[in-house]
Every structure is written in structure tokens, then in C-alpha cells.
N, C-alpha and C positions, 0 to 999 in steps of 0.2 A: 504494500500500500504506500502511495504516497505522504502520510503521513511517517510513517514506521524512516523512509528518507530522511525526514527531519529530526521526529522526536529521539532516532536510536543516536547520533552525533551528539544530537542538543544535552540526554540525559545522561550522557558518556563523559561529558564534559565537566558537569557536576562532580559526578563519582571520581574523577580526576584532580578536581581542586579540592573538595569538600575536606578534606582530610589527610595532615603528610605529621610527623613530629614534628616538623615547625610548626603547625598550627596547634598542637596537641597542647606543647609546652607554651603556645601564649595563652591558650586558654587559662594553664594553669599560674602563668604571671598574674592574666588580668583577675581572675580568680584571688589571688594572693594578695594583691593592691587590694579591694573590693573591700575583703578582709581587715585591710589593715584602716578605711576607711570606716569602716564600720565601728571596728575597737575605740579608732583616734575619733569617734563623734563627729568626722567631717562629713563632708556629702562627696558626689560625684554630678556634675552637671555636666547635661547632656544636649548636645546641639546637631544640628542639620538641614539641608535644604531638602524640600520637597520627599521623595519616596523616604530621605536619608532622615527628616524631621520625624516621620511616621515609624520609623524605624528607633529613633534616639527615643522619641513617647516609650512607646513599649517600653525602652530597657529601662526608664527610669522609672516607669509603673513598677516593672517585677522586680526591681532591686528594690525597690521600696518595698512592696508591699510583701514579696517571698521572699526575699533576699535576707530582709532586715537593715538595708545597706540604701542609705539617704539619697535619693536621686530626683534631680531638677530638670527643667527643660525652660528654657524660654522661647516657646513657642505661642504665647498668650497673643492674639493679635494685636492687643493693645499697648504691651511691651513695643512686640516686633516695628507696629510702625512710628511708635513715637519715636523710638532708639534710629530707626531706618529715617527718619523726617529728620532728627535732630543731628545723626554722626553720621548718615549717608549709608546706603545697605549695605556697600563694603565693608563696614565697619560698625555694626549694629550687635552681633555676638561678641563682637569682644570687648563693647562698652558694657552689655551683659554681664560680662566676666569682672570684667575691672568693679563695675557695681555690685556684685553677688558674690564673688569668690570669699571664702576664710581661709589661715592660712592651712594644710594639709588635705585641703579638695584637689578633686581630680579633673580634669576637662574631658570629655571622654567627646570626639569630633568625627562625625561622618563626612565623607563626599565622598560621590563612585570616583570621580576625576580626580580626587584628593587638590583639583585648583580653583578650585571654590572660594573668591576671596575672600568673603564673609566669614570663611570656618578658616582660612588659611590665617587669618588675622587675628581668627581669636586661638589662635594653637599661638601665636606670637605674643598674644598680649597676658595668655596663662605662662606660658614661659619665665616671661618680663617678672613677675609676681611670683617666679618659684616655685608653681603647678606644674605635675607631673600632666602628662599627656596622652591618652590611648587614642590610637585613630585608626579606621577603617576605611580604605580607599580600594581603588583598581585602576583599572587602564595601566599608566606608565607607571613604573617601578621608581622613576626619578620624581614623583611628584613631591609637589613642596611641604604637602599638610604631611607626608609618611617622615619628610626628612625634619621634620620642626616635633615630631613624638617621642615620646619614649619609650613604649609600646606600641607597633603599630600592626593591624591585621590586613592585610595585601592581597586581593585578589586579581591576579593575571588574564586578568581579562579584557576587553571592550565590550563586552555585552552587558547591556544595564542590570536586566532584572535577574542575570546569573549572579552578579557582583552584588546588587540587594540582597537576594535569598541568602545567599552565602554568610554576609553580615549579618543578618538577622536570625539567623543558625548558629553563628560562633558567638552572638551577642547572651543570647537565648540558653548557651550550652553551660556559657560559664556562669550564669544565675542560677543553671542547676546543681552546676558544681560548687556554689556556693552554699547551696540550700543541700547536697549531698546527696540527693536521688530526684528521679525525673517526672515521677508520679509521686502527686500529693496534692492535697484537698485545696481548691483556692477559695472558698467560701468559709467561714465561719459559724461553726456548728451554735445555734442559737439552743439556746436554754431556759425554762419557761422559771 
């Protein structure tokens, strides 16, 4: 069939990135950091554009709320445009940061392209300030947000929604690794 053309390459592709011990052992850094956030009562805030913002929500829902490990997002529209109206959208995450950051947080920064300057600016302005840096990118291996990290998770790729899935599978793995198994209740068992 014509599709079996496509999907057998496309889902071949997956199973060839999804998983190497470089990616095992960042799991188990960013897992470690998480940790050590957690302990030290900081937070992790979490940024990105577009699929990559949707992706940064989630991880700071489930670090928060399964994780137990504090996590932000300035994705409020009302943030985003006044910061974006006031310091220019280039530069609207990392007045975010400069405003929100304490010190022992983490900036944890999506972009597939990792040249996103909004997220590129704010991996420089968490820097500036002494924040560690986790970042998830793809396409080029030289991009600038991977090289401004201290952690960074790389997917080799040019295809968007390979490079999303992927991210939000190692984002996803290490919450579990944090939480220490992969099934577990996410509701709150109420009691009369």
C-alpha cells in the first residue's frame, strides 16, 4: 500500500532516534537536576514557541503536579504581550526570566530550530543570572539555544513533528523517572 511507503520510513525513523545512551543518561541528568530542584525549593521554568509552548505547559503541569518539582510557564497571554509590546518579542522570555527567576531555578527552553530568538535570548539572559539551562532542539547540531545549555536534548532531525514527539517523550520520561514508575493515579482519591 501506498501508505505502508511512507509510514514504514517515517516510523523507522522514530525507532532510530527515540533512544541511544546519550539520550538515556540525559534523561537521567535532567532527572537529577529536577531533583535537586525540588530539594533546593526552587522551581524550573519553562518556555517555548508555538507546538514547543504546548509542549513546555505539559512539562511544567507534570513536574508540578506528579513530579512534586515546581514548574512555570509564561505562556499567560497577558504576560506574553505586554512583555512582547514592552521589550519586543525577541526579547519577551527573557525579560520573563530576568522578572521570575530565584537564584537555583532552572530555565528549561524548547525550539525544534533551537534559533528561536525569543528562547535563544532567554537561555542568555538565564545564563547572565547563573541558571542552569536544559534545552530541547533539532535540525542543526550547531544551533545556538543547544550551544548556550547545559543540558541539552538534540534531535537530528528536520522534521517538525518527529523533533516535537520526541521532546515531549524524553520530557514526559524523565517526570516519570522522577516520580519512579510510569503508571500511577493522577486524580486524587477523595474521601467523604
Amino acid at each position: 500500500m501506498a501508505e505502508d511507503a511512507f509510514l514504514d520510513p517515517y516510523f523507522a525513523e522514530y525507532r532510530r532516534l527515540l533512544v541511544d545512551d546519550g539520550v538515556k543518561a540525559r534523561i537521567r541528568a535532567f532527572a537529577d537536576i529536577a531533583l535537586g530542584v525540588r530539594q533546593a525549593g526552587a522551581k524550573m521554568m519553562f518556555a517555548g514557541n508555538g507546538a514547543s509552548a504546548s509542549i513546555a505547559e505539559h512539562g511544567a503541569v507534570d513536574f508540578t503536579k506528579q513530579g512534586r518539582v515546581r514548574g512555570v510557564t509564561f505562556h499567560d497571554p497577558n504576560l506574553m504581550t505586554c512583555f512582547a509590546n514592552d521589550f519586543g518579542y525577541d526579547h519577551w522570555m527573557a525579560k520573563a526570566i530576568e522578572h521570575y527567576a530565584d537564584p537555583g531555578d532552572v530555565a528549561v527552553l524548547i525550539s525544534t530550530s533551537g534559533r528561536s530568538p525569543s528562547v535563544v535570548h532567554a537561555a542568555h539572559a538565564a545564563r547572565k543570572m547563573g541558571l542552569r539551562v536544559v534545552s530541547f532542539t533539532g535540525r542543526d547540531a550547531d544551533n545556538p539555544l543547544r550551544a548556550a545549555s547545559d543540558l541539552d536534548f538534540w534531535v537530528p532531525s528536520h522534521a517538525y513533528n518527529v523533533v516535537e514527539n520526541l521532546h515531549a517523550i524524553w520530557l514526559t520520561a524523565t517526570i516519570d523517572l522522577v516520580i519512579g514508575k510510569a503508571e500511577y493515579e493522577t486524580r486524587a482519591v477523595v474521601t467523604s
